[in-house]
Backbone bond lengths (Angstrom), bond angles and torsions (degrees), N, CA, C in turn:
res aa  C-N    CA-C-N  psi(-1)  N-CA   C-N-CA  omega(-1)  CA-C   N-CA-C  phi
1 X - - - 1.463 - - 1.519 109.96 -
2 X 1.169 98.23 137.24 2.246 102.12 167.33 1.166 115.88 -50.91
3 X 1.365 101.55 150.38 1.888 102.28 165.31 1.312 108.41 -46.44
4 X 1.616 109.17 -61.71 1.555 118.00 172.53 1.502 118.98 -25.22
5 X 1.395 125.61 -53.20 1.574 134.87 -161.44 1.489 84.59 -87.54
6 X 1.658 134.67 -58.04 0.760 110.58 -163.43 1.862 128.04 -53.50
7 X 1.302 99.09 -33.65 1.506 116.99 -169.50 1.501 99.18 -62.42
8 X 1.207 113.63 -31.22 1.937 117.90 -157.56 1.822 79.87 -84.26
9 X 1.319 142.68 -70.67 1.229 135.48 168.89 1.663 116.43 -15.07
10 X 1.403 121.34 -76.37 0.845 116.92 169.09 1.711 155.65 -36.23
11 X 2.083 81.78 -35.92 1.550 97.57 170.11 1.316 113.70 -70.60
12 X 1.819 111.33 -40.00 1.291 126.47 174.79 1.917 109.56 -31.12
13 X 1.106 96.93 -54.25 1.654 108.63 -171.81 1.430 104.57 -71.53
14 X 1.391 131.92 -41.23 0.953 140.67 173.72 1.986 164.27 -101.77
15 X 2.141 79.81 23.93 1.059 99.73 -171.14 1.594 105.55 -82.81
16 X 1.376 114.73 -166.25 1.392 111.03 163.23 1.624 97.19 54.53
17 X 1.147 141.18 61.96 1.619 159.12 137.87 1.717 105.44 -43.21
18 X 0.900 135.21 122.78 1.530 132.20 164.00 1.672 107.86 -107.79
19 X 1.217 132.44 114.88 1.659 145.55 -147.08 1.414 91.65 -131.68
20 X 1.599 106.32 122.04 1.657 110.74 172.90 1.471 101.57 -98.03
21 X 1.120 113.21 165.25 1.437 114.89 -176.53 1.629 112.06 162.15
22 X 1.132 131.39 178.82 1.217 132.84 164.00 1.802 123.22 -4.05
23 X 1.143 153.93 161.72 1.420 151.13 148.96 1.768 103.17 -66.54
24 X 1.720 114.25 111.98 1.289 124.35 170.22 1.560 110.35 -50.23
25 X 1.914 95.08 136.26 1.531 85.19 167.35 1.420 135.58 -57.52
26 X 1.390 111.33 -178.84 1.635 105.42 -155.37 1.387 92.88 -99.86
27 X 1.665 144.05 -1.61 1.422 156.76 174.51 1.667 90.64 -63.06
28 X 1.250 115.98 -41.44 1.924 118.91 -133.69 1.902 80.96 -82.75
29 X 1.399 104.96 165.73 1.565 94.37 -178.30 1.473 83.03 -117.73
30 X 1.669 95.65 160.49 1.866 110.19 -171.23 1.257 106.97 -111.92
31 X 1.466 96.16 90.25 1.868 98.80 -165.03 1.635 72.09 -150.33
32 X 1.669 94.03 136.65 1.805 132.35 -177.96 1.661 90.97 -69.06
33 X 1.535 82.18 141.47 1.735 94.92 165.01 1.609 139.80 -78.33
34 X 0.907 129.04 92.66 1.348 111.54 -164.67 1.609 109.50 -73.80
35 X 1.346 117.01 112.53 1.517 104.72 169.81 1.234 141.05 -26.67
36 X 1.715 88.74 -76.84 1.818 97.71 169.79 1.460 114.79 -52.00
37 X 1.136 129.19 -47.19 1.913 112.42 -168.22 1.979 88.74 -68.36
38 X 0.999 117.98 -42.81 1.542 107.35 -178.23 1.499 121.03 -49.13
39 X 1.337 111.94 -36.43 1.380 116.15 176.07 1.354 113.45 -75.40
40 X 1.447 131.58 -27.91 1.279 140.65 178.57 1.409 117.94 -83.63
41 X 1.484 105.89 -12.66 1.530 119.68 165.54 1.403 123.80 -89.17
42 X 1.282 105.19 -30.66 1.799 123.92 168.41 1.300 93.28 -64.32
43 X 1.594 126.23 -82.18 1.512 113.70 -169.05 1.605 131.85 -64.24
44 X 1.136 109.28 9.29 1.471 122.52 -171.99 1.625 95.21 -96.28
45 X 1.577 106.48 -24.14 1.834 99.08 -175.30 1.539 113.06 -95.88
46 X 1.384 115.08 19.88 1.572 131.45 173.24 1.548 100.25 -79.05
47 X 1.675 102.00 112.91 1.388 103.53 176.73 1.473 102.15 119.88
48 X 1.581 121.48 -36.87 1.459 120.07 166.09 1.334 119.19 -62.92
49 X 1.873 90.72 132.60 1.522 104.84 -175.90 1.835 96.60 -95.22
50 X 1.193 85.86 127.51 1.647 109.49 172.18 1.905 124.26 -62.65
51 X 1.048 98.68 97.19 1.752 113.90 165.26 1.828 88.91 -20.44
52 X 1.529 82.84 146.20 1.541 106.13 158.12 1.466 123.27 -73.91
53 X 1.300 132.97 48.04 1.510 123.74 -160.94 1.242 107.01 -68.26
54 X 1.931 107.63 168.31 1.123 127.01 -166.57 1.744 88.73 -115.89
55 X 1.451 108.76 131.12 1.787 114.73 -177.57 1.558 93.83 -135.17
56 X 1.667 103.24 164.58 1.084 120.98 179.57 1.481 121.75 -124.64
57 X 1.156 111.44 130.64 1.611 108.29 174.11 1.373 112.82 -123.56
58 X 1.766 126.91 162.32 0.940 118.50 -175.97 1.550 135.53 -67.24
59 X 1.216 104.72 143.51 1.435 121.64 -146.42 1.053 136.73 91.40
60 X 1.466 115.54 16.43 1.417 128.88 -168.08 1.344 123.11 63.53
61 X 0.925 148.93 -5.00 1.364 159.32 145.39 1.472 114.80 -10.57
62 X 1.284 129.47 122.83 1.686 130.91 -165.82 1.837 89.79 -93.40
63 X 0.990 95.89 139.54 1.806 103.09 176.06 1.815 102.15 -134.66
64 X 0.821 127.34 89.34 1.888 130.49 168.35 0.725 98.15 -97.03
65 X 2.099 90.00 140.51 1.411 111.00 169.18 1.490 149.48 -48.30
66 X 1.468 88.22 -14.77 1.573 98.51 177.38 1.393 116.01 -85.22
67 X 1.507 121.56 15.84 1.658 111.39 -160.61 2.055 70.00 -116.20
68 X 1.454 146.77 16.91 0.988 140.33 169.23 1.995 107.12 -112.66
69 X 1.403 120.28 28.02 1.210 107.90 -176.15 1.455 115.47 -107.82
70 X 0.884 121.46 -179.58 1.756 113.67 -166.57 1.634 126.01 86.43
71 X 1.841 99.40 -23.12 1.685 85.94 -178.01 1.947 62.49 -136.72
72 X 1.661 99.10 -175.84 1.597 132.70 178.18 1.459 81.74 -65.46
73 X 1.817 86.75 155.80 1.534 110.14 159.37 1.244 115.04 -142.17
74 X 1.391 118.84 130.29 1.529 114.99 171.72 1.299 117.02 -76.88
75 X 1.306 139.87 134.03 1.424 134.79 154.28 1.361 120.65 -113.65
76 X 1.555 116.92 125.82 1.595 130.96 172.41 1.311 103.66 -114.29
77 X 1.734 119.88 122.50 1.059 123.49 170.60 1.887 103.35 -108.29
78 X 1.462 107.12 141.18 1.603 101.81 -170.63 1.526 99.18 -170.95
79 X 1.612 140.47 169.20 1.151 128.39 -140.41 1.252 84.76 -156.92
80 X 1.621 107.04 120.21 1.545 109.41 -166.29 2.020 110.27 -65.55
81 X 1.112 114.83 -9.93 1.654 113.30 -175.35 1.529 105.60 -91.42
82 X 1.404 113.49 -0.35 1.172 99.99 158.27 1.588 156.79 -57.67
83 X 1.082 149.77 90.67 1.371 147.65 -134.35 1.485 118.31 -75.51
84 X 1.332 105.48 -24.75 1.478 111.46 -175.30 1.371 124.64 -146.92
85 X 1.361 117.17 -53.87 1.652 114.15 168.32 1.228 146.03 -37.40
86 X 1.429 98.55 -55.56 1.281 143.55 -170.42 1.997 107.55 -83.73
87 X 1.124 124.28 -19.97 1.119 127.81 171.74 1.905 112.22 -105.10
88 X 1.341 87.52 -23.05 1.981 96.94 162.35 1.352 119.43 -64.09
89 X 1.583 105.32 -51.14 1.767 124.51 -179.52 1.956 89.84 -76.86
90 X 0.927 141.44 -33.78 1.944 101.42 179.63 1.589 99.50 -93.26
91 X 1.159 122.22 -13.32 2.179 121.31 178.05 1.496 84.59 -61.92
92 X 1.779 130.45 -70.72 1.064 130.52 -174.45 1.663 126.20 -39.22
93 X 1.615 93.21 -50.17 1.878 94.66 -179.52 1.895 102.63 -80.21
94 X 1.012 126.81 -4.21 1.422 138.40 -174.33 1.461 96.53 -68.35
95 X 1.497 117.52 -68.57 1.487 132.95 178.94 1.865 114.68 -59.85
96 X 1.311 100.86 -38.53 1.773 106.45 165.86 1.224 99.79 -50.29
97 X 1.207 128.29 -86.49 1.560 150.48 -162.11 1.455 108.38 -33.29
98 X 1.317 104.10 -58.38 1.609 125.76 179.52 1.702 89.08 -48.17
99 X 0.818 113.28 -88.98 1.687 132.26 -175.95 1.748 89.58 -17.24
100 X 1.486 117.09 -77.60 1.285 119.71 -156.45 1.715 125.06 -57.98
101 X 2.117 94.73 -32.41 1.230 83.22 158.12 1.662 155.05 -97.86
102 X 1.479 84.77 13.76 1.657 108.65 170.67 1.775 101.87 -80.86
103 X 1.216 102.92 -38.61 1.504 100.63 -179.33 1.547 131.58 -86.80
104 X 1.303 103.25 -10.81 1.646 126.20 -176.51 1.942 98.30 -108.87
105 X 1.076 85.04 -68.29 1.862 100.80 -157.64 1.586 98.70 147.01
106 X 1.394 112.28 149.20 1.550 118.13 158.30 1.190 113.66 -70.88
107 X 1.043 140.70 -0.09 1.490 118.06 -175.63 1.669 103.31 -140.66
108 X 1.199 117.84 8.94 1.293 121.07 150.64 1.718 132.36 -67.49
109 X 1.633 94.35 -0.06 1.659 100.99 175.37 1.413 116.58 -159.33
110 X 1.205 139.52 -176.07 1.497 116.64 -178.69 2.109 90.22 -140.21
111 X 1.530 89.21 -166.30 1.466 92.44 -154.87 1.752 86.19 -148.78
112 X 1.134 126.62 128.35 1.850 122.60 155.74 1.721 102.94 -142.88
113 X 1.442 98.26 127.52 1.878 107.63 167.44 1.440 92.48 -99.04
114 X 1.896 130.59 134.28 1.265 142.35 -172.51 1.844 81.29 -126.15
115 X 1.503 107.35 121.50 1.851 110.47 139.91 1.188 118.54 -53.80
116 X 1.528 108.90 124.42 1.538 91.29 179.83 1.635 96.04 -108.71
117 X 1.792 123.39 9.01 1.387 111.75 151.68 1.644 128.18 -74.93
118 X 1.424 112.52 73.09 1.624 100.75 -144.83 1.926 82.28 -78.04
119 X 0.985 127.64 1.79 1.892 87.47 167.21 1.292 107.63 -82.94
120 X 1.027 136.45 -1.32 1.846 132.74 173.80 1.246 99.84 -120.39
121 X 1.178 151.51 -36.65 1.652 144.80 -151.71 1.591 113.81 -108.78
122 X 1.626 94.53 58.09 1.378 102.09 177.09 1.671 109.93 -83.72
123 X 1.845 109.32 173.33 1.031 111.40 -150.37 1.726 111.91 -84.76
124 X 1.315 110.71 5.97 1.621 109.59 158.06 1.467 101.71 -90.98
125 X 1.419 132.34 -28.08 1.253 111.73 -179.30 1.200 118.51 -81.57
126 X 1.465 132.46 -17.31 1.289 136.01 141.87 1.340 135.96 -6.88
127 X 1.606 107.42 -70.31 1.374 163.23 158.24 1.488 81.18 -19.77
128 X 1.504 97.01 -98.81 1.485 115.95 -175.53 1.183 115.52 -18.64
129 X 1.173 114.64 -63.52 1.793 125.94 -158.57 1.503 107.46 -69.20
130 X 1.470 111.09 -31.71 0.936 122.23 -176.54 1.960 106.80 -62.54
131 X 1.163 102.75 -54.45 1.484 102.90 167.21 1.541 118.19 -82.35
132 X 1.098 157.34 -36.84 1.648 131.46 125.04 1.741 109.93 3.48
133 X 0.811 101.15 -71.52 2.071 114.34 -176.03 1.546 93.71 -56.27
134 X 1.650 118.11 -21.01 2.107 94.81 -170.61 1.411 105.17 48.51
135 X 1.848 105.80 46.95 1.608 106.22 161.21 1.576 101.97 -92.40
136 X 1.013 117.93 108.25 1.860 114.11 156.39 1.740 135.59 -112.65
137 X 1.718 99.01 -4.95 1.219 116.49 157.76 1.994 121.27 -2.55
138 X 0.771 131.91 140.52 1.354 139.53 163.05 1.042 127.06 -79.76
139 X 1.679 137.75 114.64 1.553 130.10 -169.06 1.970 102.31 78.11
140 X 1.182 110.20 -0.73 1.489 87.80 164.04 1.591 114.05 -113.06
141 X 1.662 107.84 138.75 1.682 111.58 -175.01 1.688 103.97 -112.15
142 X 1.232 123.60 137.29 1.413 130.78 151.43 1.569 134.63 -81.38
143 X 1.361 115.81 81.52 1.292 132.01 -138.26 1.408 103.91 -105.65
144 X 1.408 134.23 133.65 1.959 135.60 137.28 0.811 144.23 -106.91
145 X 0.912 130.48 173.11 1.875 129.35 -149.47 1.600 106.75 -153.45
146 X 1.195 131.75 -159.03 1.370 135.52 -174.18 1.529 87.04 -139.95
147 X 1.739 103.29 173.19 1.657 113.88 -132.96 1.467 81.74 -97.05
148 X 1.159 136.84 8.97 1.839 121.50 -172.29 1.051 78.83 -117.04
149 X 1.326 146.53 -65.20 1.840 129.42 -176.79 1.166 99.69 -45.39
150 X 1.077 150.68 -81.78 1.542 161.72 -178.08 1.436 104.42 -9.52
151 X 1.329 129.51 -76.12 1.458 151.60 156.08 1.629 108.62 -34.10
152 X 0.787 125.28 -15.32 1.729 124.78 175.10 1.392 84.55 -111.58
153 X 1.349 113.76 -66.16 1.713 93.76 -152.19 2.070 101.73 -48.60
154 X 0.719 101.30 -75.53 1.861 120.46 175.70 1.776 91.19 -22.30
155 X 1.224 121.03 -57.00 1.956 114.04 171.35 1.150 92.97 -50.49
156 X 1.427 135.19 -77.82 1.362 119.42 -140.07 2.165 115.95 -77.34
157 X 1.570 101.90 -17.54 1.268 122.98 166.22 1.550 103.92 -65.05
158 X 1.513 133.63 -25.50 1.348 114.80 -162.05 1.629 106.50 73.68
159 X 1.087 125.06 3.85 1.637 112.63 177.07 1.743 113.78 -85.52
160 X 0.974 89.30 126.18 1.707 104.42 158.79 1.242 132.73 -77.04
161 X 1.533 150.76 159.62 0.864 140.61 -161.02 1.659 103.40 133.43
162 X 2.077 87.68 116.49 1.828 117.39 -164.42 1.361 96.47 -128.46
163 X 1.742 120.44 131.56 1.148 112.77 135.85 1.454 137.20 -25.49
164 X 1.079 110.53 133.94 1.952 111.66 -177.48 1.626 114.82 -133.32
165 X 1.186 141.35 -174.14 1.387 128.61 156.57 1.233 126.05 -63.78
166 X 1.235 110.90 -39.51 1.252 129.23 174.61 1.975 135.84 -80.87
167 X 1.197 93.56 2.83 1.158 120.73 -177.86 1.544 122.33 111.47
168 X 1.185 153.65 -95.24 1.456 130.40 167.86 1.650 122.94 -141.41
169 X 1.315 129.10 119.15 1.051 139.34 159.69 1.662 148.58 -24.79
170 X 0.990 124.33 55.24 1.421 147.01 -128.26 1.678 112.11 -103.20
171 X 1.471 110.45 148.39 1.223 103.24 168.74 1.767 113.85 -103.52
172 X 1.186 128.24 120.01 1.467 132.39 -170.47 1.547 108.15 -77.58
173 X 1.328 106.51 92.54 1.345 133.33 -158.99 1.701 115.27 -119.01
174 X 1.036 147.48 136.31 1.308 137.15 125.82 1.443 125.05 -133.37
175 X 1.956 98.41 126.11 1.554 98.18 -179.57 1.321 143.97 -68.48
176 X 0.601 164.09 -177.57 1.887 167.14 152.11 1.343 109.61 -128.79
177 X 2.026 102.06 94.60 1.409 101.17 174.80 1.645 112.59 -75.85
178 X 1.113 130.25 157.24 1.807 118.76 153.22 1.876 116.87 -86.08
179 X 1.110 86.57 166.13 1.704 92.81 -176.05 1.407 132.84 -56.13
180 X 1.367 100.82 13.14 1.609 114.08 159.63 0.968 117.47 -122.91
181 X 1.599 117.82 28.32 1.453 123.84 177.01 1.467 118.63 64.86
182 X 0.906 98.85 19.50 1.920 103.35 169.21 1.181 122.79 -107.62
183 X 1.750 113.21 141.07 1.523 106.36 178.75 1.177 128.59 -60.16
184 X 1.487 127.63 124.82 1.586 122.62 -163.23 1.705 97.92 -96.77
185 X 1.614 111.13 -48.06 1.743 111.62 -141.53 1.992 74.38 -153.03
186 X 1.590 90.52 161.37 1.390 117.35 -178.73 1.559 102.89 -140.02
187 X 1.216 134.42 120.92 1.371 158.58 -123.01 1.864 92.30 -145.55
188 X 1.508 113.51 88.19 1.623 95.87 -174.21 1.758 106.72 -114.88
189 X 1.046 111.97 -178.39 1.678 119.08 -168.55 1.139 119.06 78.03
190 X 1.739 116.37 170.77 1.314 137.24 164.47 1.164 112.54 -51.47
191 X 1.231 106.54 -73.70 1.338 137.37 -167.47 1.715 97.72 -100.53
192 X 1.925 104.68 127.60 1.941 89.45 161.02 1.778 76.45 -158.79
193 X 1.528 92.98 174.09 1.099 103.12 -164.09 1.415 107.43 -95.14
194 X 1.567 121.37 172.99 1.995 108.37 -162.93 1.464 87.31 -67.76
195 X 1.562 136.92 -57.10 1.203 123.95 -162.35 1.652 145.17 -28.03
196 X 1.378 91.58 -20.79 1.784 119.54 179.11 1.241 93.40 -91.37
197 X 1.409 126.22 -38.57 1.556 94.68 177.08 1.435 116.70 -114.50
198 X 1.171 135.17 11.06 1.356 151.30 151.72 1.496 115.26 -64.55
199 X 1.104 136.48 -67.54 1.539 154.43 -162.35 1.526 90.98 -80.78
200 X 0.724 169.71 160.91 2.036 167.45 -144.26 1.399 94.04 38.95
201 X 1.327 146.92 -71.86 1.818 140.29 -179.20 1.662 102.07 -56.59
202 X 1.628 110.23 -34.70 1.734 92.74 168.45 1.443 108.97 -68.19
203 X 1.161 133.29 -26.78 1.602 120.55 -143.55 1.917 80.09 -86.18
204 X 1.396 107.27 -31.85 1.589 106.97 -154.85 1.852 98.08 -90.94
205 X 1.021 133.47 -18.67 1.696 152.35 -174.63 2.180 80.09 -92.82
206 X 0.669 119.05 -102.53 1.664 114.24 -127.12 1.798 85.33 -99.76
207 X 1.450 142.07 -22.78 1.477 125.21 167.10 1.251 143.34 -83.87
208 X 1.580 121.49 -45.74 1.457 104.37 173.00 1.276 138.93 -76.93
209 X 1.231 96.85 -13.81 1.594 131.56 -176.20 1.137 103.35 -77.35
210 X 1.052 139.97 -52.91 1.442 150.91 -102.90 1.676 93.61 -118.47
211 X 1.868 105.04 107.30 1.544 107.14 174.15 1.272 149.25 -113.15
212 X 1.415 126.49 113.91 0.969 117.19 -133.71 1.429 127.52 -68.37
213 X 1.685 107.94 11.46 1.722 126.26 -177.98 1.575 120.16 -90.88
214 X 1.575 84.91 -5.05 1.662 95.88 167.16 1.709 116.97 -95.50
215 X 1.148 115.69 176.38 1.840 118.83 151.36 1.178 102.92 -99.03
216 X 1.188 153.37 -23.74 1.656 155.87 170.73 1.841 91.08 -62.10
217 X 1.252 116.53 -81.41 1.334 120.95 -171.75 1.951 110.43 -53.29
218 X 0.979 123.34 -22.81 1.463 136.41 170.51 1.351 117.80 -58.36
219 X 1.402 114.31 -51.09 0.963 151.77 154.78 1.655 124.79 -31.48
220 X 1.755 90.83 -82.66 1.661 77.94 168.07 1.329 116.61 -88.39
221 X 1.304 135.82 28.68 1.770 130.37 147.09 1.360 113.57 -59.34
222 X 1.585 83.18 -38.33 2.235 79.80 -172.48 1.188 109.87 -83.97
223 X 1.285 104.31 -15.43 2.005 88.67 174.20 0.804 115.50 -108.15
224 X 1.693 134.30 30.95 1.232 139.44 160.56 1.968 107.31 -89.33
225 X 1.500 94.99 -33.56 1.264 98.13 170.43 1.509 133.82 -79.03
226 X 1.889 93.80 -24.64 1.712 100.23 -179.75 1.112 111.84 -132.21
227 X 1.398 115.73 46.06 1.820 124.45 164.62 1.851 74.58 -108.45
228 X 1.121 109.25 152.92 2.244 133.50 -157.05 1.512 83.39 -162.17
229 X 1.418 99.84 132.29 1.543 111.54 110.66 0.929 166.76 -63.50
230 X 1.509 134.20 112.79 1.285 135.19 -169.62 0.921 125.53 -85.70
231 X 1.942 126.93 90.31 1.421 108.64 -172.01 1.811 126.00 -69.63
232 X 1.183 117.87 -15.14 1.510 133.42 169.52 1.229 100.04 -54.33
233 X 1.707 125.34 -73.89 1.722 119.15 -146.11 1.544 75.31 -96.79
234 X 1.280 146.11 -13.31 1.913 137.54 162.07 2.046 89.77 76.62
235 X 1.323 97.36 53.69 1.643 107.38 178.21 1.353 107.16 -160.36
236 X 1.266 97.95 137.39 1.908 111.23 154.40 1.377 122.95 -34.35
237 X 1.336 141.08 155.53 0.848 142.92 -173.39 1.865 105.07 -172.05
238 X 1.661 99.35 152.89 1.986 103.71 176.33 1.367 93.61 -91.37
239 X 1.262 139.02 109.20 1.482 127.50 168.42 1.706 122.64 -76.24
240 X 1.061 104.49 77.60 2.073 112.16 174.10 0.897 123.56 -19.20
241 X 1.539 115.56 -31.31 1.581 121.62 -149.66 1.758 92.79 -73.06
242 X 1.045 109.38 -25.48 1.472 107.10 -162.15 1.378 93.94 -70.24
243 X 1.376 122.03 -79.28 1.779 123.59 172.01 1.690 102.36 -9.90
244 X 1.326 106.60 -73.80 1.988 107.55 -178.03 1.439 109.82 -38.88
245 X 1.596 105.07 -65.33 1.755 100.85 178.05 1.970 122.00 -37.42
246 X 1.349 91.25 -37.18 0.912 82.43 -165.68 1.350 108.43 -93.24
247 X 1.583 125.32 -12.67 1.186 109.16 -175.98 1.590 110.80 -96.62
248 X 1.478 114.08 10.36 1.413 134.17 164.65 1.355 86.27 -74.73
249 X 1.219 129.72 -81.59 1.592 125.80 -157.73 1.196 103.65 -73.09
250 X 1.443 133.85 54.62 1.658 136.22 -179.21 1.760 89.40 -135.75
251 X 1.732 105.88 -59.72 1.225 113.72 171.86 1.308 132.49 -48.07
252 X 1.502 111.31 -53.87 1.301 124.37 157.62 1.982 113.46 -36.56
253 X 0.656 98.03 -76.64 1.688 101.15 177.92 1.430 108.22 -46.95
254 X 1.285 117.47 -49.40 1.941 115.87 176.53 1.754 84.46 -54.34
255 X 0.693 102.43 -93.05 1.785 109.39 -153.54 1.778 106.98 -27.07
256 X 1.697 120.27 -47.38 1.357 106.44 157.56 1.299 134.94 -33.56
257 X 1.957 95.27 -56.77 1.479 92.17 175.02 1.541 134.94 -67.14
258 X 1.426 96.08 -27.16 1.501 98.58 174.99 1.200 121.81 -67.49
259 X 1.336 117.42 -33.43 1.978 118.44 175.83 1.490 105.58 -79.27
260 X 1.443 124.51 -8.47 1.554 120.00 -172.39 1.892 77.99 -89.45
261 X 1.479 125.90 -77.15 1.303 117.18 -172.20 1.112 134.74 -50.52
262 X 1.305 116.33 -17.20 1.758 133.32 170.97 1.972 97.89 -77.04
263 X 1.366 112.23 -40.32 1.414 93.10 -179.89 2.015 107.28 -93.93
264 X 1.271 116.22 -32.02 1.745 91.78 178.32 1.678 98.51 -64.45
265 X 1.141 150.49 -29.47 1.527 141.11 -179.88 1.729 85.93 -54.65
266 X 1.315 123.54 -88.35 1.288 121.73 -165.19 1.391 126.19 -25.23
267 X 1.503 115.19 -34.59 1.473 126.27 168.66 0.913 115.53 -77.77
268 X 1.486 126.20 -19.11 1.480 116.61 177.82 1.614 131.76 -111.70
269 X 1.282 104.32 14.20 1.489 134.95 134.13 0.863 128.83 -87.65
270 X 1.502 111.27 -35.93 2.058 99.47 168.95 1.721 115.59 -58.78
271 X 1.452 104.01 -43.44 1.777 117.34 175.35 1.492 123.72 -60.80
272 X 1.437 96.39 -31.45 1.659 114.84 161.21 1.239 111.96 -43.38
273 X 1.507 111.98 -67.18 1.448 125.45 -165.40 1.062 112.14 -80.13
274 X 1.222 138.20 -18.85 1.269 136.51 -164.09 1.812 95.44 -93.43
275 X 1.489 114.69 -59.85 1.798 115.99 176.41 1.926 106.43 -28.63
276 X 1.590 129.49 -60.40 1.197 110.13 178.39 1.512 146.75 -64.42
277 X 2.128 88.53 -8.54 1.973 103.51 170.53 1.361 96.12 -63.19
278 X 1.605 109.68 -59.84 1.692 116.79 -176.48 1.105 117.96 -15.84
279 X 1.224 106.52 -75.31 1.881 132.84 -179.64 1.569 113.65 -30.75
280 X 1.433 99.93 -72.45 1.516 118.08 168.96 1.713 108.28 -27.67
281 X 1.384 112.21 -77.14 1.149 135.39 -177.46 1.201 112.14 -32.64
282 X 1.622 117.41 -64.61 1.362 111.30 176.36 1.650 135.04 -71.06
């Protein structure tokens, strides 16, 4: 099965999350999650180009989405009063990330966690949570916004997310925009393995882009093909063997050609020499 199929399986099992935490604001409406229409709402927003939003980080600092276009972007939306889910899904994307940027580069992609409880999940509490989590990653920001950005961004993300008793009802999601700000891939569960979110940032890091009139673009073709997973050591890896294969089957072909051109030369000095006995003769 695809990463793709696999991930849609997974969400299947794992939509409809119930997250205790804080009492949801009284804006949020208290209506149950239905998994399935949630999952059909996540994949229905593949292909949406992402608003320019206005985000906040600590210290007040304006951070928009558009100052993230040109390379991938990860987005995790999650609500710092959460007790359990929500700190499973960034430990989980923590270890993805890690993975991707040993296998990509850090700065071949970016990373933002948005509260989507924005009456409590302001952008020092962000901050915070973010270190609670022992996030120190490179290129990733813990960002907030206000509840009408929030509500568009989450529409145009395909994310779900209901008031509950317990605090809010969520779909365990993370997107992967591409570098024109469009939804590429949907990243579902608690728990998933780096490959779902590694293998979609490779295709978007070193393939479509990637041209072959450069040595930069040359470059990352082949390591779109020979950066592997290792399910044993459960890590990225450059796999060589391919370079060898192929420079076995480089050799192989010289050596054909050379005994095919070493023998038409030979025939065509033997025919040489032989046309002036002819001559003579006759």
């Amino acid at each position: 099965m695809s990463v793709g199929g696999r991930s849609i399986a997974i969400g299947l099992a794992l939509t409809g999350l119930l997250v205790s935490g804080m009492p949801a604001p009284a804006a949020a409406a208290n209506t149950a999650l239905d998994g399935q229409q949630a999952l059909r709402i996540s994949q229905a927003a593949l292909g949406n180009a992402i608003g320019n939003y206005r985000l906040r980080e600590a210290g007040g600092a304006e951070v928009r989405i558009a100052e993230f276009r040109g390379r991938p972007l990860v987005i995790n939306l999650i609500y710092t009063a959460c007790a359990h889910s929500c700190p499973v899904i960034v430990q989980t994307l923590a270890d993805a990330v890690s993975d991707a940027q040993s296998a990509l580069g850090a700065d071949r992609f970016n990373v933002i966690t948005v509260g989507f409880d924005t009456a409590h999940d302001t952008a020092e509490r962000m901050r915070s949570y973010a270190r609670q989590q022992g996030i120190d990653l490179p290129n990733w920001r813990f960002l907030a916004t206000d509840g009408e950005t929030m509500r568009e961004l989450a529409g145009q993300l395909g994310f779900s997310y209901f008031a509950s008793a317990k605090g809010f009802d969520h779909l365990a999601q993370v997107s992967i925009i591409d570098g024109n700000g469009v939804v590429y891939r949907q990243v579902y569960g608690e728990y998933f393995d780096s490959p779902f979110l590694v293998e979609p940032l490779k295709d978007l890091v070193f393939g479509r882009g990637a041209s072959l009139t450069s040595l930069d673009g040359l470059v990352d073709r082949l390591r779109l093909f020979c950066t592997l997973y290792d399910p044993a050591a459960q890590r990225y890896r450059f796999d060589y063997s391919v370079f060898i294969g192929f420079g076995i089957g480089l050799a192989v072909l010289a050596s054909v050609g050379f005994v095919l051109v070493r023998n038409v030369v030979r025939l065509t000095r033997s025919r040489r020499r032989q046309r002036p006995l002819r001559a003579r003769r006759a």
